[in-house]
C-alpha positions as CSV (number, residue, x, y, z in Angstrom):
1,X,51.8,22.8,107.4
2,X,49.4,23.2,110.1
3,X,46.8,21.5,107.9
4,X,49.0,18.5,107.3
5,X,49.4,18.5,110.7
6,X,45.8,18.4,111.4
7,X,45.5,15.5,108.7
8,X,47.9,13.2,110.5
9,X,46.3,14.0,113.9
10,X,42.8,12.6,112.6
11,X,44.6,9.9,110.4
12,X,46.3,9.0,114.3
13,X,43.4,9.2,116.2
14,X,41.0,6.8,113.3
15,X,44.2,4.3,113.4
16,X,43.5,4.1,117.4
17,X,40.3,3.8,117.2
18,X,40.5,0.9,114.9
19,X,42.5,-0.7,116.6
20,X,40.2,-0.1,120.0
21,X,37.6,-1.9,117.8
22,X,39.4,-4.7,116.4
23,X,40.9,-5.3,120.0
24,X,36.8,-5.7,121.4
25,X,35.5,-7.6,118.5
26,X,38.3,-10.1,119.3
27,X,37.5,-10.1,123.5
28,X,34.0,-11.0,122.3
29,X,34.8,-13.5,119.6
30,X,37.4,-15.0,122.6
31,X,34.2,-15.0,124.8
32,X,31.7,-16.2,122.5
33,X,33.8,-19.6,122.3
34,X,34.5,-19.8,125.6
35,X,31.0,-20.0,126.4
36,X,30.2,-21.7,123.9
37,X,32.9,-24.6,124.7
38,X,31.5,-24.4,128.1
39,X,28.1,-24.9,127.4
40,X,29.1,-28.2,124.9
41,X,31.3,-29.8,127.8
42,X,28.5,-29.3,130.3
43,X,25.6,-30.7,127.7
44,X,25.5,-33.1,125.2
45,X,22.3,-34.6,122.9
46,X,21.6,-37.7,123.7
47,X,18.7,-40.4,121.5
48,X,16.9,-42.3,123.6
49,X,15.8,-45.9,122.4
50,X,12.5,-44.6,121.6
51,X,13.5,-41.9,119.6
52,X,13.9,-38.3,121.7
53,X,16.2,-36.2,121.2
54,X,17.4,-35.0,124.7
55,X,20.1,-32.4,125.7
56,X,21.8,-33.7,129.1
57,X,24.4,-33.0,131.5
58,X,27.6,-34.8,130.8
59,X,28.0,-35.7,133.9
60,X,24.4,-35.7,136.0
61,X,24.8,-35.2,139.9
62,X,21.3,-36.0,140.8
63,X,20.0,-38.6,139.1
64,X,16.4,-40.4,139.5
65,X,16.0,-44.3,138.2
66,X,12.8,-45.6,137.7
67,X,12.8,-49.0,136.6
68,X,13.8,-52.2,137.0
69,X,17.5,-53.0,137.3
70,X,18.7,-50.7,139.1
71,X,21.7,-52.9,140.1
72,X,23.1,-52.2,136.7
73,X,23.9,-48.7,138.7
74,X,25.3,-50.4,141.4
75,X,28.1,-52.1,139.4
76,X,28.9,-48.6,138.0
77,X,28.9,-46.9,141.5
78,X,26.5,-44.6,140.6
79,X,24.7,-42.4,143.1
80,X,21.0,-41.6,142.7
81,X,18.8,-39.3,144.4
82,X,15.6,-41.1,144.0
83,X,14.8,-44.9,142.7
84,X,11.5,-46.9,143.1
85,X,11.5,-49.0,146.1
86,X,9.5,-51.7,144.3
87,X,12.4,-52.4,142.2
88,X,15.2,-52.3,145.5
89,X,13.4,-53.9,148.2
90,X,14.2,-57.4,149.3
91,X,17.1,-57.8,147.0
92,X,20.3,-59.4,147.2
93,X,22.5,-56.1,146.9
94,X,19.7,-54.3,149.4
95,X,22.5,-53.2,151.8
96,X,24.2,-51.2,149.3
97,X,21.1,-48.6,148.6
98,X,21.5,-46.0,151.0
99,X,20.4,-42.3,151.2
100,X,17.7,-43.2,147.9
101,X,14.1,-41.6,148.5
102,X,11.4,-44.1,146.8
103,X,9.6,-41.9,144.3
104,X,6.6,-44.8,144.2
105,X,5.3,-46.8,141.7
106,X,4.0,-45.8,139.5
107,X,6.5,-42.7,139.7
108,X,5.0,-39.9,141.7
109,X,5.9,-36.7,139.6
110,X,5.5,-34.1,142.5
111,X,8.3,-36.5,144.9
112,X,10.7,-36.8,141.8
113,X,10.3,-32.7,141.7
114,X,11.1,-32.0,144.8
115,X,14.3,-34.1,144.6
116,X,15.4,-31.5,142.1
117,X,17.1,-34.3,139.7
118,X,19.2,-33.1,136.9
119,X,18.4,-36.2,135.2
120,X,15.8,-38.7,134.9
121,X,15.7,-42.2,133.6
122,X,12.6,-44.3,133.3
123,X,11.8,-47.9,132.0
124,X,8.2,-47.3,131.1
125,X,7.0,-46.4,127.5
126,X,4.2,-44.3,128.6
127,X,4.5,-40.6,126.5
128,X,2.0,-39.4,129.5
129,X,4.5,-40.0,132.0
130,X,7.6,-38.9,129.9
131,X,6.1,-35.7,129.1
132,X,4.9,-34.6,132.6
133,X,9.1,-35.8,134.1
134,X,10.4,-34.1,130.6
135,X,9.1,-30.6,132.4
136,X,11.2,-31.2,135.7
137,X,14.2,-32.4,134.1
138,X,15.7,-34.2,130.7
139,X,14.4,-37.7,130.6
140,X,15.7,-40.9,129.0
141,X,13.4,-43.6,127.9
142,X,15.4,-46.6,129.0
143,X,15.4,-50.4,127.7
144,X,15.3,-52.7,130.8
145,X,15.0,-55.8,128.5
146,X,17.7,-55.5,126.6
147,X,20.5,-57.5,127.0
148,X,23.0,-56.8,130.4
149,X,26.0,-55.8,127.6
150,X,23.7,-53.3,125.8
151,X,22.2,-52.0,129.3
152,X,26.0,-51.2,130.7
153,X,27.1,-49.8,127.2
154,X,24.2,-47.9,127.4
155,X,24.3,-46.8,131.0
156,X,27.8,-45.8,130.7
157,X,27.4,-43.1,127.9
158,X,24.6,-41.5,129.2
159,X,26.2,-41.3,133.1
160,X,29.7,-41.0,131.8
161,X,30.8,-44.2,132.6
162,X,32.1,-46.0,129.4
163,X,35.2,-47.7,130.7
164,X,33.9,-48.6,133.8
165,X,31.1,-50.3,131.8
166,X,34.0,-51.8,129.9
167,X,36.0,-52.7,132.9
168,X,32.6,-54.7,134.6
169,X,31.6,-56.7,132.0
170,X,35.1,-57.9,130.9
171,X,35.4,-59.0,134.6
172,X,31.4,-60.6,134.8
173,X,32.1,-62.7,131.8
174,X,35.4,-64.0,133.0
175,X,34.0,-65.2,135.9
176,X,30.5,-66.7,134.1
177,X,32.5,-68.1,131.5
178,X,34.5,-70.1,133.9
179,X,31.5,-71.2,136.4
180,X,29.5,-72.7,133.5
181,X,32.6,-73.8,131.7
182,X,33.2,-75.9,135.4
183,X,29.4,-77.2,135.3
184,X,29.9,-78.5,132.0
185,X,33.1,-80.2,132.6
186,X,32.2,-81.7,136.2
187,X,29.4,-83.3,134.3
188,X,26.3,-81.8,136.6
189,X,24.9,-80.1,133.2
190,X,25.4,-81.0,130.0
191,X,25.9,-78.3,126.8
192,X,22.9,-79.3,124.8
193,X,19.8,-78.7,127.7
194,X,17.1,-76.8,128.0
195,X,15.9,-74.6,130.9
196,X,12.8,-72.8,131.6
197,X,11.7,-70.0,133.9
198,X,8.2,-70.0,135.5
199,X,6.0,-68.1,137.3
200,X,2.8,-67.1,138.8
201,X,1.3,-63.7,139.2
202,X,-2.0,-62.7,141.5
203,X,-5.5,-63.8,138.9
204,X,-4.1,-67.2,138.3
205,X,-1.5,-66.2,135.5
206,X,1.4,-68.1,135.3
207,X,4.0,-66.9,132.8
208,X,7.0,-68.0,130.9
209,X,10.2,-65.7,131.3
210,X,12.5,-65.5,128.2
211,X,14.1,-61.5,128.5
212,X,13.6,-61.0,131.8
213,X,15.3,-61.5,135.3
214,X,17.1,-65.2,136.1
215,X,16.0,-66.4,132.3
216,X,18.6,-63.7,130.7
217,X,20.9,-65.0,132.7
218,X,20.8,-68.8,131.9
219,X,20.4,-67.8,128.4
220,X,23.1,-65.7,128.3
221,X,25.6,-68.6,129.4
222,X,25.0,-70.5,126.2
223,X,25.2,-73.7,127.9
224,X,21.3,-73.5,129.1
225,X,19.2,-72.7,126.4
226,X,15.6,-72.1,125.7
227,X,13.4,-74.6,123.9
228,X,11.6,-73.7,120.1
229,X,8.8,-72.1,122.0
230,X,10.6,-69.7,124.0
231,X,12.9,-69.2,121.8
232,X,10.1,-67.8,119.4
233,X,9.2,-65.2,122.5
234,X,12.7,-64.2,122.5
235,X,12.7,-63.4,118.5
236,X,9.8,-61.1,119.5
237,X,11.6,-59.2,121.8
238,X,9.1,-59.8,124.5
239,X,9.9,-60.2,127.9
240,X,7.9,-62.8,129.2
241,X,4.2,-64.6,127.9
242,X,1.5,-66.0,129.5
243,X,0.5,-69.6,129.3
244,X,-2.2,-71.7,130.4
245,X,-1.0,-75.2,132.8
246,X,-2.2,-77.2,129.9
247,X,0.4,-76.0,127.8
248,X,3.5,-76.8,129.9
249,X,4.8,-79.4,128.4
250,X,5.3,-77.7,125.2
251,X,7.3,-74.6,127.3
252,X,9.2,-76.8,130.1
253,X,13.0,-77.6,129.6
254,X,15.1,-80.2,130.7
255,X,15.7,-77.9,133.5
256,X,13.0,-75.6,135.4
257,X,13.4,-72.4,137.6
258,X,10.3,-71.5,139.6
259,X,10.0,-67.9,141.2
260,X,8.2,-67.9,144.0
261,X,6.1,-65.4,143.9
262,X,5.3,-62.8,146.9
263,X,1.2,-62.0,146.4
264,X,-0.3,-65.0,148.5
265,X,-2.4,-66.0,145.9
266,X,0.3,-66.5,143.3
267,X,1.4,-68.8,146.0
268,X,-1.4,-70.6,146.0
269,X,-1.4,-71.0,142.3
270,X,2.1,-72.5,142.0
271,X,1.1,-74.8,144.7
272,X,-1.7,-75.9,142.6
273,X,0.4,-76.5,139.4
274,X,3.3,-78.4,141.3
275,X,0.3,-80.7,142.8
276,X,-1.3,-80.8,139.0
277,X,-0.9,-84.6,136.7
278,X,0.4,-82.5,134.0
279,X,3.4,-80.7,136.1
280,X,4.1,-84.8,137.6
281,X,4.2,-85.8,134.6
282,X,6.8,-83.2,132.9
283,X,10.6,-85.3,132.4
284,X,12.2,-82.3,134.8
285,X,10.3,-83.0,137.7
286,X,10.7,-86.6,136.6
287,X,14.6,-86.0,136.7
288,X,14.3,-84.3,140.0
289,X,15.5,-80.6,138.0
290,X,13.2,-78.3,139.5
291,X,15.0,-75.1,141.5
292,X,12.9,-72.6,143.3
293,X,13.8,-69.0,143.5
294,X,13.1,-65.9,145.1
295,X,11.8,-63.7,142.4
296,X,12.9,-60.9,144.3
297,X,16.4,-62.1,144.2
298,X,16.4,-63.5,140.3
299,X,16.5,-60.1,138.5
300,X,19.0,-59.8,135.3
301,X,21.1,-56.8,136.5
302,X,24.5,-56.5,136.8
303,X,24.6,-56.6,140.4
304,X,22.2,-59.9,141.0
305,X,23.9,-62.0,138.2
306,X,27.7,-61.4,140.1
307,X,25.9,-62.6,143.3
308,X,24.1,-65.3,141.4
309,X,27.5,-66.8,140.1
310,X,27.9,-68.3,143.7
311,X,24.2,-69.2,143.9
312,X,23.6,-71.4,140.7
313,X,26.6,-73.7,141.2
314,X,24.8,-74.3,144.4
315,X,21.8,-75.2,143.4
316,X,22.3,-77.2,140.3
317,X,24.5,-79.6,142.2
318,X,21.8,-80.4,144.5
């Protein structure tokens, strides 16, 4: 009896401690995926357009932009920490940076450090640079040239803005739509012309602009589009080319956008061409369709091309 006794005492005491076990090896399964649910709704991989594979937050606090259009962040109402002033200064939406540190151009590493970012996002291809910023914080290779829709689409899965992307560019197109739809039927331009953008940099360069800045934006419309020549540059995927003066006539539209530029010598340049036989000579300037434009106020982003919707009207009236 006594021994039977003893028997279901151990038999008790096993059975507890069983129990005891499975009750632990559940708490720790439990915490296992709770951290690990955590960690995948803090973090996601994201592919950048150039190929890396890069774990971010889901939603960054402190992010640093170094490119151009940064007013593609603006129409998201995202915050940075740290931008470069080349790419904010003297443009139309400049009253609505505030509290930005410039982080130079080209990006100073040791500033963008000490601004403790939790994400970065750069327009320059240069594996130098991306792998010294890769070391402070996960970095996104970013496609400036691509088109505003792609830019916004992209923009808003990697910041956690998808529907606002959505909700912007549903609105922008509305409103483009109808201002070119207006130009067209108030016969100031007609469906079928051309348009080109041109200008100078310092060393006598002058440049044709097919991806970039105002020239995405008249292209965009489908109303202005760009002759054979740009058109070949835009099947490329370049963003702009450089041409010699002698070649203008095979690159001007019915329509041409000069930047002015800000170096003083680029200036001069364009001052030279619009004085030149060949530029008198080109059926725009003939027709009196030449429009000159601030390049610093001509970008593509989101931002410049609402405020532009008021400007162009404007302009090709005149």
């Amino acid at each position: 009896m006594k021994k039977l006794k003893r028997h279901m005492l151990i038999y008790s005491l096993l059975l507890l401690v069983s129990i005891i076990l499975a009750a632990c090896g559940s708490t720790n399964q439990e915490t296992k995926k709770e951290e690990t649910t955590t960690s995948a709704s803090t973090t996601r991989v994201y592919k950048d357009y150039l190929g890396h594979e890069v774990e971010i937050p889901v939603d960054p606090e402190r992010v640093v932009y170094h490119g151009e259009g940064f007013g593609d962040l603006l129409a998201l109402n995202i915050k940075t920490v740290g931008a470069g002033f080349s790419w904010i200064t003297n443009y139309a939406w400049e009253d609505r940076v505030k509290d930005v540190e410039d982080v130079g151009f080209p990006i100073n590493v040791e500033k963008t450090l000490s601004l403790k970012p939790d994400l970065i996002i750069i327009g320059t291809s240069d594996e130098k640079t991306y792998s010294q910023l890769s070391k402070i914080a996960p970095t996104i290779v970013f496609d400036t040239f691509a088109p505003l829709n792609q830019r916004l689409t992209e923009l808003g899965d990697i910041l956690n803005k998808k529907e606002e992307a959505t909700q912007w560019m549903d609105a922008y197109t509305e409103k483009a739509d109808k201002m070119w739809e207006s130009l067209v039927a108030d016969d100031i331009i007609k469906p079928d012309e051309t348009a080109s953008v041109l200008t100078y940099y310092p060393g006598d360069r002058l440049f044709v602009m097919a991806r970039a800045g105002l020239s995405q934006v008249l292209y965009d419309s489908n109303v202005l589009k760009p002759g054979d020549n740009i058109q070949k540059i835009l099947d490329d995927g370049t963003g702009f080319a450089e041409i010699s003066t002698e070649l203008l006539p095979e690159y001007a539209g019915d329509r041409i956008f000069i930047l002015t530029p800000v170096d003083d010598e680029a200036k001069q340049s364009t001052k030279e061409m619009m004085e030149s036989p060949i530029w008198k000579n080109l059926p725009a300037v003939k027709n009196g369709h030449v429009y000159t434009f601030d390049i610093e106020k001509s970008d593509s982003d989101a931002s410049t091309r609402e405020w532009l919707l008021s400007q162009l009207p404007t302009m090709l009236k005149k």
